[in-house]
Each structure stands twice: as structure tokens, then as C-alpha cells.
C-alpha positions in Angstrom: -82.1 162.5 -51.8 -82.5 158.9 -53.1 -79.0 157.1 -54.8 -81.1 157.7 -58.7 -79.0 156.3 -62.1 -80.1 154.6 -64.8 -78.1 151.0 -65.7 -76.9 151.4 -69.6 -77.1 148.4 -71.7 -75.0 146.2 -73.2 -73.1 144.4 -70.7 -70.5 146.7 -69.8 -70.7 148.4 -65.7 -71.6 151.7 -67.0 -74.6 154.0 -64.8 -76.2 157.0 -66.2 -75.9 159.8 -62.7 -80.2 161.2 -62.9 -78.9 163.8 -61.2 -76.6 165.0 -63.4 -76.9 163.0 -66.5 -73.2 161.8 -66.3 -72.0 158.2 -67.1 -69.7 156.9 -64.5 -68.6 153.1 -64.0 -69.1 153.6 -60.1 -72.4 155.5 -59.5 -71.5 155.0 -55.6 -68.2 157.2 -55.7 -69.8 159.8 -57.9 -72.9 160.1 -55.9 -70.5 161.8 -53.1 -70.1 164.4 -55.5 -73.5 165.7 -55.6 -72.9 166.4 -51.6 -69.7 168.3 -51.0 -68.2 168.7 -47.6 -69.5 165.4 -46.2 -66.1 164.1 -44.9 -64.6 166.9 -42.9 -60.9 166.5 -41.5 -61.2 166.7 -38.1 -57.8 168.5 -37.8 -57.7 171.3 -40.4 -61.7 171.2 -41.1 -61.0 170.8 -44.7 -64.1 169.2 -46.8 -63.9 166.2 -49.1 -66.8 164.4 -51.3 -65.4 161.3 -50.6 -63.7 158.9 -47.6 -60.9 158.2 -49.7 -60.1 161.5 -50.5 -59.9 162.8 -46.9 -58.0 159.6 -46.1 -55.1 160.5 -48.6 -55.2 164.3 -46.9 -54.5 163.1 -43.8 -52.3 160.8 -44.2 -49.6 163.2 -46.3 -51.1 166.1 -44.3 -51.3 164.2 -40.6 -49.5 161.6 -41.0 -49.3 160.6 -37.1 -53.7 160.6 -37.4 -55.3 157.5 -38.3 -58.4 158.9 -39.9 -60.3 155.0 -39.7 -60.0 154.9 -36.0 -59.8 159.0 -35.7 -56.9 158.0 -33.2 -53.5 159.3 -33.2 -50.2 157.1 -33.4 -48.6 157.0 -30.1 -46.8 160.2 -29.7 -49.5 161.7 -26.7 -50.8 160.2 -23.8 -53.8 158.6 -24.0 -55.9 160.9 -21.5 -54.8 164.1 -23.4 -56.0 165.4 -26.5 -53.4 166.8 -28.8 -52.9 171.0 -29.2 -52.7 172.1 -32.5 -49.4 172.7 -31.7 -48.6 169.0 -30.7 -49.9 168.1 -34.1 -48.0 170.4 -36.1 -44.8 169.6 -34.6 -45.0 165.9 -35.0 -45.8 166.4 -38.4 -43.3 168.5 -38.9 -40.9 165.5 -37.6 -42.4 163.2 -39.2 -41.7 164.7 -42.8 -38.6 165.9 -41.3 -37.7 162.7 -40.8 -38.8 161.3 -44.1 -36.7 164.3 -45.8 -33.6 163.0 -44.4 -34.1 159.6 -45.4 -34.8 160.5 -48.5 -31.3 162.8 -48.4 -29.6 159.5 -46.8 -30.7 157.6 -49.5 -29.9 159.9 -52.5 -26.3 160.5 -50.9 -25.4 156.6 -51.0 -27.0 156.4 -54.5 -24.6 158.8 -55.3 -21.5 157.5 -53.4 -22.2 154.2 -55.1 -22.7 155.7 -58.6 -19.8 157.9 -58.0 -17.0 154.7 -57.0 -18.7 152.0 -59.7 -17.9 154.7 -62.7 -14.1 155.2 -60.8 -13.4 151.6 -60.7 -14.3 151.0 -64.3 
């Protein structure tokens, strides 16, 4: 199926979809729509319309996969491809992790709150 719109007048970056008869500003990202499940998480197998979209899955659901270079960061050896239990447990550590700087971070907030409104 042929990339079909239809350029609006007047100036402004505005495509009529002939697909589907909706106006979008970029025809390219909507076209993905008209072909779900093209960009498949190689981890999970879950289906997005768009690269960007399974980019943003794997990086808050896999955050240790680069999804560009379908590498992962490195935590296994090079020769051996991860188990699904590998991948779960580092990211499990990974957000781990992240949760107790976020903790870290919240408890010195609070420290510091707590001994400017005592000094005052």
C-alpha cells in the first residue's frame, strides 16, 4: 500500500490521510497506524505502530536493551544470549536500584526541609 494524502492549502503543514480521511501535521507517523504490529519488541513480543513507541517500551520496560542496536548493556557475556530470566532480574535491579535513589533522594529532601524550618 502506497504512502496516499492529500496536501491542504493554505500554507500551514497539514495532510489529509486517503486512507482514512484524517488530517494530521505528520502524514509519516500516522501512516504507521494504518499497519499495526510492525515494530515488535523482541523481548516480550509486544506490537507497536510506531519505532518510537516501542522505543519508550523498552526502555521503561528493558531498560538494560538498547532497542537501536538490539544489544544489551553489559551485564552478559558477549557469546551468550540472555534467559528470560537474566532479563527479568536485571530489570528488576535496575528499577530496584532507581527506587532507592529515588528513596535516597526524598529522605535528604526531607532531612533538609525538616532542620531549615528548626533553625528558623
Amino acid at each position: 500500500m502506497r504512502l496516499t494524502f492529500e496536501r491542504l492549502s493554505g500554507g500551514c503543514n497539514l495532510h489529509r490521510c486517503k486512507l482514512c480521511g484524517k488530517v494530521v501535521t505528520h502524514i509519516r507517523n500516522h501512516y504507521h497506524v494504518h499497519f499495526p504490529g510492525r515494530f515488535e519488541c523482541p523481548l516480550c513480543r509486544a506490537t507497536y505502530t510506531r519505532s518510537d513507541n516501542l522505543r519508550t517500551h523498552c526502555k521503561f520496560k528493558h531498560p538494560m536493551y538498547n532497542p537501536d542496536t538490539r544489544k544489551f548493556d553489559n551485564q552478559f557475556v558477549a557469546s551468550q544470549s540472555p534467559t528470560a530470566s537474566q532479563i527479568a532480574a536485571a530489570s528488576q535491579a535496575a528499577m530496584a536500584a532507581a527506587a532507592a535513589a529515588a528513596a535516597n533522594a526524598f529522605n535528604a529532601a526531607q532531612q533538609q526541609s525538616q532542620s531549615n524550618s528548626t533553625s528558623e
